[in-house]
VOPAGU-2260 file (C-alpha; in pm, 1 decimal, decimal comma):
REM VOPAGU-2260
SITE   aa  ch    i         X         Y         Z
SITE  UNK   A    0   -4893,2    4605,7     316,8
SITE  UNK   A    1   -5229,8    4633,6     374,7
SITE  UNK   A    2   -5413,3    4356,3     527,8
SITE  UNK   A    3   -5756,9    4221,8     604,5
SITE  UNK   A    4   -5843,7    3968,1     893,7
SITE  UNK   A    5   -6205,4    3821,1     894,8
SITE  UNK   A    6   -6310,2    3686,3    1229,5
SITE  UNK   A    7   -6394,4    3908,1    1569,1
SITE  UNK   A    8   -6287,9    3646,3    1833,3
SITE  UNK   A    9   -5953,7    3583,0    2035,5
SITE  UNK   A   10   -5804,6    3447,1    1731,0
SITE  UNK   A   11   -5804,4    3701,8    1525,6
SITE  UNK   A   12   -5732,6    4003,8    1761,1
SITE  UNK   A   13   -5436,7    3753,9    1858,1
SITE  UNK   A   14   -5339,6    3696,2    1453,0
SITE  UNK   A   15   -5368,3    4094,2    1476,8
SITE  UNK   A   16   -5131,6    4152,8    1737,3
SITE  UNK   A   17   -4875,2    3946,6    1576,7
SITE  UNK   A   18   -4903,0    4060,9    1187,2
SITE  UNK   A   19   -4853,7    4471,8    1360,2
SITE  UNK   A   20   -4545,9    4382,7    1470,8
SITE  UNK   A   21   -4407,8    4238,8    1108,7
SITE  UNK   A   22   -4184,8    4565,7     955,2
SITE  UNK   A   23   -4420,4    4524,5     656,1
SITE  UNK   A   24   -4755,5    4554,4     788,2
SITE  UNK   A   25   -4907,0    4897,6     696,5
SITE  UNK   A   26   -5326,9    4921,1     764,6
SITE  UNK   A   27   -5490,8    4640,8     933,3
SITE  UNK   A   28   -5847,1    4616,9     904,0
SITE  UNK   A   29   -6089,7    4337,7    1088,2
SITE  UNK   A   30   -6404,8    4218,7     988,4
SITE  UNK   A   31   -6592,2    4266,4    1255,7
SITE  UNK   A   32   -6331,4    4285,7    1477,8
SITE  UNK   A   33   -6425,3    4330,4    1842,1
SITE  UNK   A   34   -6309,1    4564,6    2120,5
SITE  UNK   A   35   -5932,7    4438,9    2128,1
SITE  UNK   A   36   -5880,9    4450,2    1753,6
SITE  UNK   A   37   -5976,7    4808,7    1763,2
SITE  UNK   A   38   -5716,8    4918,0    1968,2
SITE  UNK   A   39   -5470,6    4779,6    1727,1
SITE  UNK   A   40   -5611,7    4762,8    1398,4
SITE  UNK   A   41   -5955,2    4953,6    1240,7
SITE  UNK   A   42   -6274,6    4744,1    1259,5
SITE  UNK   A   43   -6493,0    4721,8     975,4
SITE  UNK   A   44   -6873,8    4649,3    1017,3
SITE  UNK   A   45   -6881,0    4364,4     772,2
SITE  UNK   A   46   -7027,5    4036,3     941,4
SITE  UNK   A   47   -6741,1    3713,9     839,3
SITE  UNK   A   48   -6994,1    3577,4     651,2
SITE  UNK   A   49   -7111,5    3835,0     402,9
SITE  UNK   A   50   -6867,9    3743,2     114,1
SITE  UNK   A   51   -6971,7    3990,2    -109,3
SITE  UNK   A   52   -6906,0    4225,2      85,2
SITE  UNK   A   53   -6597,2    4129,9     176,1
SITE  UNK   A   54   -6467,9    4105,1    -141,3
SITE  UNK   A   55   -6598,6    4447,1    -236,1
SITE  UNK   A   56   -6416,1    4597,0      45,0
SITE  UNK   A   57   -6129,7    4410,5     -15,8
SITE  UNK   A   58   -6106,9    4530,9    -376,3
SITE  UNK   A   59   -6192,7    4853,2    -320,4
SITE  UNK   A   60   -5902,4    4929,3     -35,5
SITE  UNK   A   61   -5655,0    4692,9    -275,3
SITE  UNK   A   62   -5557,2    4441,1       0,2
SITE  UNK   A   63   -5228,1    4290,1       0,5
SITE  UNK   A   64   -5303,6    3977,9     202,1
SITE  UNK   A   65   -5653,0    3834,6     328,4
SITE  UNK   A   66   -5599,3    3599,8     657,6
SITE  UNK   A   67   -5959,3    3411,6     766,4
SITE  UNK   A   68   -5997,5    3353,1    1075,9
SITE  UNK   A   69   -6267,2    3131,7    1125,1
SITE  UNK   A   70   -6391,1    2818,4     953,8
SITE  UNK   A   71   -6749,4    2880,2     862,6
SITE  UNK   A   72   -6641,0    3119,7     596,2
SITE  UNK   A   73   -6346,6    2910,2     420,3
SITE  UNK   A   74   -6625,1    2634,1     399,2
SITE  UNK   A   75   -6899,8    2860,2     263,3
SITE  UNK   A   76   -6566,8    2955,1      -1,6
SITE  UNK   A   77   -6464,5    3306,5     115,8
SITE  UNK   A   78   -6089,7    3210,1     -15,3
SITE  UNK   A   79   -6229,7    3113,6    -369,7
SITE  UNK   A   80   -6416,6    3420,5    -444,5
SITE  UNK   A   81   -6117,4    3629,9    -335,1
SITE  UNK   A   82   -5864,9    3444,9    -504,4
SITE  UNK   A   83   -6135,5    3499,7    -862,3
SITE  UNK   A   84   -6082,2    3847,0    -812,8
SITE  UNK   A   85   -5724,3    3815,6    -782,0
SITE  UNK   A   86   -5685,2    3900,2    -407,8
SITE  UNK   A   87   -5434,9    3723,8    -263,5
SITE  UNK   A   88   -5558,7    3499,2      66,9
SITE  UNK   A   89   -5432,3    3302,9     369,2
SITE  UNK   A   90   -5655,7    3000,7     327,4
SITE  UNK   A   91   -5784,7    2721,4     141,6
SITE  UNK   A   92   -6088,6    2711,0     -99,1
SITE  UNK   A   93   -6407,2    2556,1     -20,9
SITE  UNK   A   94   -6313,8    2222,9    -131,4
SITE  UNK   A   95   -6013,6    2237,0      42,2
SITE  UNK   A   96   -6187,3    2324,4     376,2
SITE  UNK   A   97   -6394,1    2008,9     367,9
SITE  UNK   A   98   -6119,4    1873,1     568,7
SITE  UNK   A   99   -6302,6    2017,9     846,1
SITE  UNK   A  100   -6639,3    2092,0     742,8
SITE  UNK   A  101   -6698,6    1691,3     648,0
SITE  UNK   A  102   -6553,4    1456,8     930,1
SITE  UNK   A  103   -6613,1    1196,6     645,5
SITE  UNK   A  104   -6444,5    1358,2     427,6
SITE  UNK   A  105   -6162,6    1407,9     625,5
SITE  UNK   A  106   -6199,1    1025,9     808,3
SITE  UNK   A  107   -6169,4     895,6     406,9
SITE  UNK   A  108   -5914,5    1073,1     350,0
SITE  UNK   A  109   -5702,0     974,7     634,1
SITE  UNK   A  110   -5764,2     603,8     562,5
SITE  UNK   A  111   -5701,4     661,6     169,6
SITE  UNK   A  112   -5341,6     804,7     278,2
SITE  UNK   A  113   -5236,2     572,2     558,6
SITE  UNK   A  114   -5267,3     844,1     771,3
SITE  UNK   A  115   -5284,3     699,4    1161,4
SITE  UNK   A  116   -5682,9     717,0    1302,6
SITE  UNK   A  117   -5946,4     571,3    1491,3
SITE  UNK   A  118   -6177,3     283,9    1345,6
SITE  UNK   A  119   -6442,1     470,4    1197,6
SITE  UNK   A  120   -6784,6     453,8     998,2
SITE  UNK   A  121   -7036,8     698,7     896,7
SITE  UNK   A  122   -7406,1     705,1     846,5
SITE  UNK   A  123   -7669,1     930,8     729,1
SITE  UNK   A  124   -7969,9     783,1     988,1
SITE  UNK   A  125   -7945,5     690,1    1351,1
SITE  UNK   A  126   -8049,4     345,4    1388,5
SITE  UNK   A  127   -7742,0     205,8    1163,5
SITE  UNK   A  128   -7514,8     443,0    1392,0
SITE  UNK   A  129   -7644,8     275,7    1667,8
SITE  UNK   A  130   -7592,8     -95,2    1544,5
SITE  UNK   A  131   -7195,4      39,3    1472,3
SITE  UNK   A  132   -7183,2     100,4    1780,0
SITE  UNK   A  133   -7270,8    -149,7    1945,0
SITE  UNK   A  134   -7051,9    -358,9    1721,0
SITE  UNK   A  135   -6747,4    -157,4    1823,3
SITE  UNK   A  136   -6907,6    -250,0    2227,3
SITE  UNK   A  137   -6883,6    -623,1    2158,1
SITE  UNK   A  138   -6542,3    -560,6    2045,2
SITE  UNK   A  139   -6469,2    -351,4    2410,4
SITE  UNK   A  140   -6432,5     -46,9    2248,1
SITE  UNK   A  141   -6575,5     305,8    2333,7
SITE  UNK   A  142   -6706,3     535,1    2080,1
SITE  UNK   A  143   -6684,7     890,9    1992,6
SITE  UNK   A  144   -7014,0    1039,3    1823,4
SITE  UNK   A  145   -6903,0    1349,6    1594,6
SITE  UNK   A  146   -7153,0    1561,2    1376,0
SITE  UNK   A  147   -7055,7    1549,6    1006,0
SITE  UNK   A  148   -7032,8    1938,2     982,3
SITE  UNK   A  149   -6911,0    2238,8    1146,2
SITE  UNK   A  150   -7013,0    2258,4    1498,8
SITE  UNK   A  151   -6845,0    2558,9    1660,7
SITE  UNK   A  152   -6612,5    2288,5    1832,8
SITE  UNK   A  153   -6861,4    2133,1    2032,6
SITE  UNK   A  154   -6989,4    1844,6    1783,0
SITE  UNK   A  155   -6816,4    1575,4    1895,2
SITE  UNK   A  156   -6942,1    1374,4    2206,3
SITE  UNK   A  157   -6744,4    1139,6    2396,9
SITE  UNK   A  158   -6909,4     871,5    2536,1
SITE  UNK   A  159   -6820,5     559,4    2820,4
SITE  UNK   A  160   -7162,2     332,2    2684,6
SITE  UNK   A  161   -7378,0     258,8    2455,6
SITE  UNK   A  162   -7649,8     436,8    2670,1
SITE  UNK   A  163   -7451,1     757,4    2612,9
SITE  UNK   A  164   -7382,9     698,8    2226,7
SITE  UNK   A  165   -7690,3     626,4    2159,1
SITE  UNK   A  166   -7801,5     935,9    2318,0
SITE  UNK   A  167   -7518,1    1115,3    2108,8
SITE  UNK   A  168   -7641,7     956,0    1869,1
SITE  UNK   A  169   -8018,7    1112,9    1905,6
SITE  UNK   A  170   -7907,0    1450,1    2001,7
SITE  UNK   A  171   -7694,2    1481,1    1677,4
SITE  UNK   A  172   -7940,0    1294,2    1421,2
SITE  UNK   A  173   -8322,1    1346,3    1578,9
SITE  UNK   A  174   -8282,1    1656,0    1838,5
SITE  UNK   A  175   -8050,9    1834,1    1598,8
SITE  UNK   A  176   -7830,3    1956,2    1868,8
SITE  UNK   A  177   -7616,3    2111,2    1601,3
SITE  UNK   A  178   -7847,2    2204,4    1360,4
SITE  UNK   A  179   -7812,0    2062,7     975,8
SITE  UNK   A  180   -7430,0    1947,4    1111,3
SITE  UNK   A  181   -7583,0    1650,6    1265,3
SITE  UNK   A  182   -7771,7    1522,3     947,5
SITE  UNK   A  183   -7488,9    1314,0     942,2
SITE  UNK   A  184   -7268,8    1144,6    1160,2
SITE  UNK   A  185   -6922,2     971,7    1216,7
SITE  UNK   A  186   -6882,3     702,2    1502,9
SITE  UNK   A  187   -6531,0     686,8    1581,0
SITE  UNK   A  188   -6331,8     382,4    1839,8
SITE  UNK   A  189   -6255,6     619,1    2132,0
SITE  UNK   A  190   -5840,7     644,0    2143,3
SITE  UNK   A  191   -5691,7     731,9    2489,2
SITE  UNK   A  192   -5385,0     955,9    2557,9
SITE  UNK   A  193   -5293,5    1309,4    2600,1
SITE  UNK   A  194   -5373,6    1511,5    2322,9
SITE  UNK   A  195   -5188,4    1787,7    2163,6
SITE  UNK   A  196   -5284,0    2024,0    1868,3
SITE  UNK   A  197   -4988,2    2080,3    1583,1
SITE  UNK   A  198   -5064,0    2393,3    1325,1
SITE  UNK   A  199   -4838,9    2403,5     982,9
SITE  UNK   A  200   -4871,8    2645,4     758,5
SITE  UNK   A  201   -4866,9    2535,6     410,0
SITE  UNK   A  202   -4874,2    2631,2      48,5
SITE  UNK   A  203   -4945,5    2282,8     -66,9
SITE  UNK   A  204   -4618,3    2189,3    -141,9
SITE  UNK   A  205   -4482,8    2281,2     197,8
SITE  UNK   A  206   -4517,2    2290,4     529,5
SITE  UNK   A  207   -4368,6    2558,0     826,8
SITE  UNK   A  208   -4473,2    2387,7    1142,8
SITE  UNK   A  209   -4530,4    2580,4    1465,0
SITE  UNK   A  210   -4448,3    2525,7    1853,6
SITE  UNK   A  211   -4687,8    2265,1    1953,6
SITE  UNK   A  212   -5019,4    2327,7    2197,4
SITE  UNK   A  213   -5236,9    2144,6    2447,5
SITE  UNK   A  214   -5595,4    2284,7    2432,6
SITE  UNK   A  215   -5836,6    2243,8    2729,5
SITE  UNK   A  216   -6164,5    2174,0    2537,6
SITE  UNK   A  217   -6393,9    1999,1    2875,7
SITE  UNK   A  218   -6566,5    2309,1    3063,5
SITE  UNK   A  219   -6484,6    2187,1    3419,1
SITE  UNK   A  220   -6137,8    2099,0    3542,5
SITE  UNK   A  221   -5948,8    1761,6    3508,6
SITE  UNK   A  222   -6163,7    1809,9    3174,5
SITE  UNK   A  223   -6474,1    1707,2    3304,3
SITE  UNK   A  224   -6827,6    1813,9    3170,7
SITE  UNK   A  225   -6925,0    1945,0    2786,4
SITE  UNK   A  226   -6673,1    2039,5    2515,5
SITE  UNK   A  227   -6671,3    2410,0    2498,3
SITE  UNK   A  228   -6462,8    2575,5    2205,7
SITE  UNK   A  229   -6157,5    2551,1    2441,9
SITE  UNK   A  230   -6097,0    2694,8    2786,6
SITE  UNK   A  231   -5723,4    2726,7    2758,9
SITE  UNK   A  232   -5378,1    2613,6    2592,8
SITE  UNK   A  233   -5030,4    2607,0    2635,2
SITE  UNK   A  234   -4703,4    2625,4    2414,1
SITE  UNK   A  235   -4505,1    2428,6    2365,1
SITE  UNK   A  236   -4588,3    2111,7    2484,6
SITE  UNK   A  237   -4307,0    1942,0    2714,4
SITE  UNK   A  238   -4351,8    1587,1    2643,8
SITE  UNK   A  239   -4352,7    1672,8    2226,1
SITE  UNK   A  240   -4001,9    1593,2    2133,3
SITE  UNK   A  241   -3777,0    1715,9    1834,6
SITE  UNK   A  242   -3861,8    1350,7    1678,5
SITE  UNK   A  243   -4217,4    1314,5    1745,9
SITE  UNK   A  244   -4284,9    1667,8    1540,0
SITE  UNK   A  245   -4098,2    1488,6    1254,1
SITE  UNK   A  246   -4317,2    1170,0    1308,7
SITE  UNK   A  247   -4566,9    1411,2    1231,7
SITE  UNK   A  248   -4463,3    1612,4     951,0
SITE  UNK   A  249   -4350,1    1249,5     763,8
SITE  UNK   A  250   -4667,1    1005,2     891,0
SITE  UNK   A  251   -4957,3    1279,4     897,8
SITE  UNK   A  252   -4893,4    1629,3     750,6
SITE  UNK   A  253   -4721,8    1576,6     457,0
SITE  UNK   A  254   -4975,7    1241,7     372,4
SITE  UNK   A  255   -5218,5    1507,5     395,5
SITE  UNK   A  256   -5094,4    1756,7     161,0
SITE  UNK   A  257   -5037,7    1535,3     -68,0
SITE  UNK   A  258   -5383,4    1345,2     -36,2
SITE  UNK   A  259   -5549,5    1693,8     -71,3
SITE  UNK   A  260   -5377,3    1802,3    -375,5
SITE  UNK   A  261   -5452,2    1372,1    -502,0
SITE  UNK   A  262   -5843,6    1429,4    -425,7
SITE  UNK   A  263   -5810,7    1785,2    -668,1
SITE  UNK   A  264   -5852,5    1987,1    -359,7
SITE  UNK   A  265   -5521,2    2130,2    -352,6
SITE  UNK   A  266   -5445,3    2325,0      -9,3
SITE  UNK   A  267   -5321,2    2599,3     125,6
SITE  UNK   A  268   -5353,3    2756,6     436,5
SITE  UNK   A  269   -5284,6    2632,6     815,5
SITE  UNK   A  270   -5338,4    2256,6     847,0
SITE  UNK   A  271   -5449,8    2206,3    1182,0
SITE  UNK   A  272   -5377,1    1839,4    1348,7
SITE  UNK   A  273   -5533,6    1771,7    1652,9
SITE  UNK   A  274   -5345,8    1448,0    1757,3
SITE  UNK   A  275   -5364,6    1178,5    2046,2
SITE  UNK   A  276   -5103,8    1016,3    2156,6
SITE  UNK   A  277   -5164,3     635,7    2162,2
SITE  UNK   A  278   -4852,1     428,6    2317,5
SITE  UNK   A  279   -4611,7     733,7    2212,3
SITE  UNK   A  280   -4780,0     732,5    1882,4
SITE  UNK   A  281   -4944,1    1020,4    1679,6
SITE  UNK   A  282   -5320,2     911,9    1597,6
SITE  UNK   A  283   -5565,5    1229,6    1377,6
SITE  UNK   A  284   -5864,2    1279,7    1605,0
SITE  UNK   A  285   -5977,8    1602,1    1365,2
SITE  UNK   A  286   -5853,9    1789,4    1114,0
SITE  UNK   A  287   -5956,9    2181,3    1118,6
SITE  UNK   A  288   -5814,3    2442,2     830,3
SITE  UNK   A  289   -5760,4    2717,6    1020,6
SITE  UNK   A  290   -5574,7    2854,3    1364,4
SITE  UNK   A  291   -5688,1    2693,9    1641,6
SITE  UNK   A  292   -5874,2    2905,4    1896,2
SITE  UNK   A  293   -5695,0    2963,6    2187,2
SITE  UNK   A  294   -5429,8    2802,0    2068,9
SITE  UNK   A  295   -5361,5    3063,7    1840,4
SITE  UNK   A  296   -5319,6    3284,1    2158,6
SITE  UNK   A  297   -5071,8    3044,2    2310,9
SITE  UNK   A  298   -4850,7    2950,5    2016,1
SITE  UNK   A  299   -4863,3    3328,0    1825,1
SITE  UNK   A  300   -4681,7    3475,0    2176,2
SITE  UNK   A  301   -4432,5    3158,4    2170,7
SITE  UNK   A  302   -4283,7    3252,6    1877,6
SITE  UNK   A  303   -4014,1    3529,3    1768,9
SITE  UNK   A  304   -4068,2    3523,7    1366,5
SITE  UNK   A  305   -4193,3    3772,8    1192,7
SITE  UNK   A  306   -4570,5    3574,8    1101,9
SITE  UNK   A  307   -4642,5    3780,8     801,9
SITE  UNK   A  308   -4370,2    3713,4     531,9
SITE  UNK   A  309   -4502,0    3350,7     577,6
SITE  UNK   A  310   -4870,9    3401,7     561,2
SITE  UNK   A  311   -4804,9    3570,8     178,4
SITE  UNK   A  312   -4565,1    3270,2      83,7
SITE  UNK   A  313   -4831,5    3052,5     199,2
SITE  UNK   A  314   -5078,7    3232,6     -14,4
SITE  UNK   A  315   -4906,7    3281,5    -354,5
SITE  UNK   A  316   -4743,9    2944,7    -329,5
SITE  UNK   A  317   -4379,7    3009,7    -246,6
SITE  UNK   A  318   -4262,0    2916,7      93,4
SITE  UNK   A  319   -4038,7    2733,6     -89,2
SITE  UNK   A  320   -3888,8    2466,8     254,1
SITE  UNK   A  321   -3991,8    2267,1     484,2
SITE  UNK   A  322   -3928,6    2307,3     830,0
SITE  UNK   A  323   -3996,6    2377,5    1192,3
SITE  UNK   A  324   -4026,7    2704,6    1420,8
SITE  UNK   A  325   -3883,6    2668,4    1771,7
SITE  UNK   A  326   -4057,9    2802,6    2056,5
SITE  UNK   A  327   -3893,6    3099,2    2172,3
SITE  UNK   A  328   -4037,8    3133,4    2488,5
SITE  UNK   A  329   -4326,3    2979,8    2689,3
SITE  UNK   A  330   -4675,8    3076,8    2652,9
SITE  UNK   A  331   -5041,2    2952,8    2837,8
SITE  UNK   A  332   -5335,6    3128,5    2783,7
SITE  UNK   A  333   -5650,0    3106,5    3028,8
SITE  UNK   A  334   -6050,0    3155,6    2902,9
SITE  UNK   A  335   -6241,1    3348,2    3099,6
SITE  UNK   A  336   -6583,1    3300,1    3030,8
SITE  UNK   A  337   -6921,2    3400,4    3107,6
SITE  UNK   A  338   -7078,8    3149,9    3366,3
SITE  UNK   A  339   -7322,6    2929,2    3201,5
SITE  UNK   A  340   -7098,1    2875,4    2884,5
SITE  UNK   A  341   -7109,3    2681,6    2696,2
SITE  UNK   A  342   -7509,1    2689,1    2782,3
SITE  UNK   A  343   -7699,1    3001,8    2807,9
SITE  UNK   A  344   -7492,1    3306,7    2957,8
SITE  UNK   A  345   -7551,5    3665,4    3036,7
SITE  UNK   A  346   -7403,7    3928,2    2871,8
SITE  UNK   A  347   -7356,0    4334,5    2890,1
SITE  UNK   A  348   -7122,7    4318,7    3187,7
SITE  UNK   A  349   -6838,3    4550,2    3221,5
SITE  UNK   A  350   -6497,0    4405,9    3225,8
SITE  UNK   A  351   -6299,4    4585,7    3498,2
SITE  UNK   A  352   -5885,0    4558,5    3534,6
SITE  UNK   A  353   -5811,0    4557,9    3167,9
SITE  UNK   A  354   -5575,3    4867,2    3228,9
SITE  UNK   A  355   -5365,4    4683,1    3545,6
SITE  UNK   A  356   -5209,5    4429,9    3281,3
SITE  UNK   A  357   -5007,9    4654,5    3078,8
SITE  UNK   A  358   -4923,3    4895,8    3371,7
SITE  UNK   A  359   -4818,5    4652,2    3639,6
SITE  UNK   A  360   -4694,3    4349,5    3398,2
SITE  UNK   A  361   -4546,1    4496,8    3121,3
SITE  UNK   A  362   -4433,9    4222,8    2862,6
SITE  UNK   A  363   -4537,8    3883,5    3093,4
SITE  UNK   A  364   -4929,6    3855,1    2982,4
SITE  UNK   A  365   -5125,2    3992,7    2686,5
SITE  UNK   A  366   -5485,1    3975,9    2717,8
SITE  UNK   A  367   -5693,0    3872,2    2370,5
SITE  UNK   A  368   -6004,0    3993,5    2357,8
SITE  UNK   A  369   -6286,0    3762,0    2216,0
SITE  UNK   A  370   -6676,4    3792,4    2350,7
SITE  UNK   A  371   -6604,8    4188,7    2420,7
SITE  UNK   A  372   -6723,2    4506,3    2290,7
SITE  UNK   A  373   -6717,1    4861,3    2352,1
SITE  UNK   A  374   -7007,9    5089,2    2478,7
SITE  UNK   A  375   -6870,9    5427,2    2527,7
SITE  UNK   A  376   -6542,4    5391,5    2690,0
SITE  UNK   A  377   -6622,5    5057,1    2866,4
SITE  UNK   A  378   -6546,2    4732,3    2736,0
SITE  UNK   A  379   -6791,4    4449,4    2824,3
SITE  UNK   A  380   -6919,0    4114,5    2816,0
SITE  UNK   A  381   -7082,6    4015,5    2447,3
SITE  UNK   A  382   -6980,8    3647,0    2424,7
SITE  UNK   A  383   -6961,3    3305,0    2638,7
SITE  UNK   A  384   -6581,2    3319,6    2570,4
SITE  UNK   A  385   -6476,1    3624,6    2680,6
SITE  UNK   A  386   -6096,9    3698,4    2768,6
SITE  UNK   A  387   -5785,8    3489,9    2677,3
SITE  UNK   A  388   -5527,6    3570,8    2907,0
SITE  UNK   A  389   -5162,0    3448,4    2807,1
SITE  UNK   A  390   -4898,9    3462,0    3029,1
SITE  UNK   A  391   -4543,5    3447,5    2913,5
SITE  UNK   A  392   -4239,2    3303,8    3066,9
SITE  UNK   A  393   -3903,2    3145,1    3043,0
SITE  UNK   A  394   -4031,8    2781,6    3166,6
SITE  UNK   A  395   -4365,2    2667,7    3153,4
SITE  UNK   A  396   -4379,6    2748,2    3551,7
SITE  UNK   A  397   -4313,6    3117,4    3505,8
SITE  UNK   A  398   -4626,5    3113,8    3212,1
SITE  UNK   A  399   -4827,5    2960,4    3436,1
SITE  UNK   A  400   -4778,9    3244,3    3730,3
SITE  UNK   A  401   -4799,4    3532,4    3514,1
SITE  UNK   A  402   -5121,4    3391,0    3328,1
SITE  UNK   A  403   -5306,6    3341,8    3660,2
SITE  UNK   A  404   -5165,7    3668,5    3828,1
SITE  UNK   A  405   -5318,1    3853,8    3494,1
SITE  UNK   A  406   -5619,6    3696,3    3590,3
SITE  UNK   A  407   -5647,4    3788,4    3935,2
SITE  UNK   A  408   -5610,1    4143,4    3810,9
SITE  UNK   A  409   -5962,5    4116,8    3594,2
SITE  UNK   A  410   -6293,4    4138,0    3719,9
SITE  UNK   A  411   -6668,6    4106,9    3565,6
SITE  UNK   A  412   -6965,1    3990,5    3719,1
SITE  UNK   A  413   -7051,6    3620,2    3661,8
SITE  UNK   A  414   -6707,2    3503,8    3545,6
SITE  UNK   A  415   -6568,3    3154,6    3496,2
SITE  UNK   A  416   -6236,2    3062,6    3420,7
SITE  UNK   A  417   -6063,9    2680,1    3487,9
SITE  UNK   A  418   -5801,5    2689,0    3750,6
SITE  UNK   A  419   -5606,0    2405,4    3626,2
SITE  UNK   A  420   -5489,2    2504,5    3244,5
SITE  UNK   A  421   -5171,8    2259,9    3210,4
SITE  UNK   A  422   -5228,5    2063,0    3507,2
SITE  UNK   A  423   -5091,4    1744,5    3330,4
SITE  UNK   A  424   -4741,9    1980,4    3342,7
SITE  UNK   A  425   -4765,5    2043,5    3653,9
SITE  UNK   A  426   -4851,5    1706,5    3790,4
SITE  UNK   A  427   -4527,3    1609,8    3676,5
């Protein structure tokens, strides 16, 4: 099989690495790609967004399978005009990917479905946000200020007063922090718990559900400071049990598959749940519609199955079961990032060490490639998230080592990189 992947961060070059190893993959081409794709697969100079384009290419090279990568082009409906010209995609259609692209939309649809979630309301102009949330103060709650549209991962805000909402508030609606995103916002009662991220693929009838992940979104550690697009995950997740995962798939995935397909926005694709865990119970703080990123690069490596076979079931509608992967090992991947992220950063520095991971640790860390590229034979910085370095292992412990050992072994000027990726693991 030929197949395409759109996207030129970790994710993909991670989504890459697994699909080569499937005894059916033939050619795989990215769009753009970066400098770790290459080595693996053949980059194409086609930006993710330029859908014409990539449905001429597709067409012309008679793609088997299209997997998108980011969410930007699912919501601009990269998955529709593929699927008109009868190419077969990993991904749902623009509608679909409102589930993301709207937190309303997706907030609405929770509460039509009985799906668990925060107290919510939205609002279109910032002195009505601010009255909600002061009503949600005189009721002693905390408040979460999200941007109604895609963000890059960074639109939500969480806030301890109404000093700081109201700020949120500003920067969303008036400063326009995040661009046309914040025309809009959602004010959310601020749950507390650990959180953990669950991916299913699904064909809109049913659902394959992967290991479970813990992302590290905060830029400084004990997540402290901004939301960044994540700094580092794990997988699995220790405290997720057998039962909670089929709390999930009953209370929230499946109510969501079936509120999709009830709102004529049938999906298909990876539903991506990023939960809290309130009291031992699963609440929806977002829904996304495509692999998380780095989780991707945690819970790809966990895994033994062969990814592709699943992908095309997803896409032509026959995966036919329900049920759950098992983790077959341990897997925690580490950002390294360019200092300043997520703020302004330098780039054009060369990345030194890459060679020492596959010569001195073999199969116990993989490095994804995200913010790189190639200049002559020297890979360097391009990006605010650079690396993602996953370390394998037996245990979570023995993931842990190997991660941080591969990162010892890398070098570029200016680099930043959290220290304490899983620490609620290993603080017991």
């Amino acid at each position: 099989m030929e197949i395409l992947i759109v996207g030129g961060g970790g994710r993909e070059h991670a989504l890459a690495w697994k699909l080569k190893q499937s005894p059916d993959c033939g050619a795989i081409w990215c769009a753009p790609g970066n400098a770790g794709t290459e080595e693996i697969a053949v980059n194409v100079p086609i930006p993710s967004d330029s859908i014409d384009e990539l449905v001429e290419f597709a067409k012309a090279r008679k793609i088997d399978l299209v997997v998108v990568g980011p969410e930007a082009p699912l919501a601009a409906g990269l998955a529709d005009a593929m699927r008109k010209e009868g190419v077969p995609v990993f991904g749902p259609n623009q509608n679909a990917a409102c589930i993301e692209s709207s937190k309303k939309f997706a907030r609405e649809l929770m509460e039509r479905n009985g799906i668990p979630s925060p107290k919510f309301q939205s609002f279109t102009s910032p002195e009505p946000a601010k009255a909600y949330v002061r009503t949600l103060a005189a009721e002693g709650r905390r408040c979460v200020v999200k941007a109604d549209g895609l963000a890059a991962g960074k639109g939500a805000i969480v806030t301890n007063d109404v000093e700081e909402a109201d700020a949120a508030v500003e920067a969303c609606m008036i400063k326009k922090s995040f661009g046309g995103a914040g025309d809009a916002v959602v004010i959310e009662e601020r749950l507390h718990g650990p959180e953990l991220s669950i991916l299913a693929l699904t064909d809109g009838k049913h659902l394959v559900i992967l290991p479970p992940a813990q992302d590290h979104k905060p830029i400084g550690e004990g997540d402290t400071g901004p939301n960044t697009g994540g700094m580092g995950a794990y997988s699995p997740v220790p405290i997720v049990t057998d039962e909670l995962i089929q709390t999930v798939r009953r209370s929230i995935l499946e109510p969501a598959v079936r509120g999709m397909e009830a709102a004529g926005a049938p999906y298909s694709g990876v539903l991506y749940a990023g939960l809290m865990l309130c009291g031992g119970a699963p609440y929806v703080i977002e829904f996304n519609c495509r692999f998380g990123d780095p989780e991707t690069q945690a819970v790809l490596p966990a895994i033994d199955e062969d990814l592709l076979p699943l992908l095309l079931s997803a896409a032509n509608g026959s995966l036919g079961e329900t049920r759950v992967i098992p983790p077959a090992q341990n897997a925690l991947c580490v950002v390294m990032a360019s200092a300043g992220y997520p703020g302004a950063y330098e780039k054009g520095k060369p990345i030194l060490g890459l060679d020492k991971i596959s010569e001195a640790m073999d199969d116990r860390a993989i490095v994804f490639l995200a913010g790189a590229k190639k200049d002559g034979d020297q890979i360097m910085t391009s990006g605010g998230r650079v690396l993602g370095v996953t370390g394998l292992g037996e245990d979570f412990d023995e993931a842990y080592e190997n991660a941080y050992e591969a990162v010892n072994r890398i070098q570029f000027a200016n680099t930043y990189y959290r220290k304490d990726i899983g620490y609620r693991v290993r603080g017991g």
